[in-house]
C-alpha positions as CSV (number, residue, x, y, z in Angstrom):
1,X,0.0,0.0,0.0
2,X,1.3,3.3,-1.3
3,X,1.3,6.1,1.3
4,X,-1.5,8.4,-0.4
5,X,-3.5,4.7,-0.3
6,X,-2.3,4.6,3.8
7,X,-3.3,8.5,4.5
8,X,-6.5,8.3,2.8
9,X,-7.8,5.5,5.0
10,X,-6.7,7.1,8.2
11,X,-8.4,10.5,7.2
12,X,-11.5,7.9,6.5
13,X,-10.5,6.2,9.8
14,X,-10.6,9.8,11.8
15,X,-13.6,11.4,10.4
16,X,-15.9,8.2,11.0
17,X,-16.0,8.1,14.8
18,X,-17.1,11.8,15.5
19,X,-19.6,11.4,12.7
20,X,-20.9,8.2,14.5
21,X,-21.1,9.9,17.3
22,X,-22.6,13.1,15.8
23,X,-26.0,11.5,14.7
24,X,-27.0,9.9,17.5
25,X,-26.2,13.4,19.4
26,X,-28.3,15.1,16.8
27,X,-31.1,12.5,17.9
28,X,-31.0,12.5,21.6
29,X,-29.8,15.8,22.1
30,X,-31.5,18.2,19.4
31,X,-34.9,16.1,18.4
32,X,-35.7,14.5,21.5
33,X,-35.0,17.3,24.0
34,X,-36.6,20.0,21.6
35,X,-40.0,18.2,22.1
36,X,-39.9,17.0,25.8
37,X,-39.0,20.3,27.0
38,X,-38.1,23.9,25.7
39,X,-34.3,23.2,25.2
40,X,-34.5,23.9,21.4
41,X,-31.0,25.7,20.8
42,X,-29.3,22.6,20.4
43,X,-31.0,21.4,17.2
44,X,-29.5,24.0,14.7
45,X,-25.5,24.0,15.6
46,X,-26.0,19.9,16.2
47,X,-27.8,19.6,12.3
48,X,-25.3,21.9,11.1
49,X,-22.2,19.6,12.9
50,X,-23.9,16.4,11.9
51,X,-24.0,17.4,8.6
52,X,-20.5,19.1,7.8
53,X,-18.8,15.7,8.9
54,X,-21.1,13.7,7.1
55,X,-20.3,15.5,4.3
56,X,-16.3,15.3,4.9
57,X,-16.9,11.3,5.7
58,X,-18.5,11.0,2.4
59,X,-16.0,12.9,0.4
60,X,-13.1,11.1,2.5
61,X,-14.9,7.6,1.4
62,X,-14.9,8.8,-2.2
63,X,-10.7,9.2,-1.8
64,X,-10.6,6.5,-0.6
65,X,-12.4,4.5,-3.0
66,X,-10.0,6.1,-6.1
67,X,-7.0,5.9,-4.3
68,X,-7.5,1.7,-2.7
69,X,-9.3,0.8,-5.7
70,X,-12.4,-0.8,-3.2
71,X,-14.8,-2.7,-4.7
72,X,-18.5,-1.1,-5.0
73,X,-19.7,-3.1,-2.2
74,X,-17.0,-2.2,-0.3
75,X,-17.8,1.4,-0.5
76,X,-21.6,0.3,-0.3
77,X,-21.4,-0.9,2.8
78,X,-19.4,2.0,4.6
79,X,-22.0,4.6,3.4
80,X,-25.0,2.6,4.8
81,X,-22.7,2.2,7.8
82,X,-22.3,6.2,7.4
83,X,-26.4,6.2,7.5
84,X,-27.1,4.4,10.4
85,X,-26.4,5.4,14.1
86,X,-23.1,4.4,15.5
87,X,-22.5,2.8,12.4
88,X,-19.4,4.6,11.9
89,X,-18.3,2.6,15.0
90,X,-17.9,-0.6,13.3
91,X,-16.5,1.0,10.2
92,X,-13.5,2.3,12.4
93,X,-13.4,-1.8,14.0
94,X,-13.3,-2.4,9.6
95,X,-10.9,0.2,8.8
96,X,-8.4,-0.6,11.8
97,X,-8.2,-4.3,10.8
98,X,-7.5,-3.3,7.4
99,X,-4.8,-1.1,8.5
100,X,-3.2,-3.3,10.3
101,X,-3.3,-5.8,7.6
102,X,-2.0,-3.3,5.2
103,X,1.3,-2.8,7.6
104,X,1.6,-6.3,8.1
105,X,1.7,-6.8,4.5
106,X,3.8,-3.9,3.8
107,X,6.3,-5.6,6.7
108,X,7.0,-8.9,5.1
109,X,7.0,-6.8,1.5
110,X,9.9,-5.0,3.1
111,X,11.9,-8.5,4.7
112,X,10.9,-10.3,1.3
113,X,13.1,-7.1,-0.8
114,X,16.0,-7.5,2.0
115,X,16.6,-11.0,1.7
């Protein structure tokens, strides 16, 4: 793995947590409060959060996608992952084995050229 192939993943791999985390916040914090009580302030800047890194986590998956050369369903499955709350969770558990695979890989790549 090249390391335009490696950064793009980990820019993936950082962007999917907080925007795991951002729905679900958006949810509790912005819809459900705003209709059991008068705390309504919290919707706007939470949609507006939610969706600038959703946006950033789709346009990462994208680079990603052109630079590792994953298949559709692949890419498929990390944008429904994207969709769904906490799904971004076990993306990051996806990416983080495939990253470690990748230096593994690159590791006996590297011990293969010195011998």
């Amino acid at each position: 793995m090249d390391i335009k192939t490696a950064s793009a993943l980990h820019r993936l791999r950082l962007i999917s947590v907080p925007e795991a985390l951002s729905f679900p916040a958006l949810l509790i914090f912005g819809s459900l409060l705003s209709r059991v009580s008068d705390i309504d302030f919290l919707m706007m800047p939470l949609g507006i959060l939610h969706g600038i890194l959703f946006v950033i986590y789709a346009v990462f998956l994208l680079d990603v996608w052109n630079k590792a050369k994953w298949p559709v369903k692949k890419v498929a499955l990390f944008f429904v992952l994207s969709l769904l709350p906490f799904g971004g969770l076990y993306g990051d558990k996806l990416l983080k084995r495939d990253e470690a695979d990748s230096v593994v890989a690159a590791r006996v790549a590297r011990e293969a050229a010195q011998a």
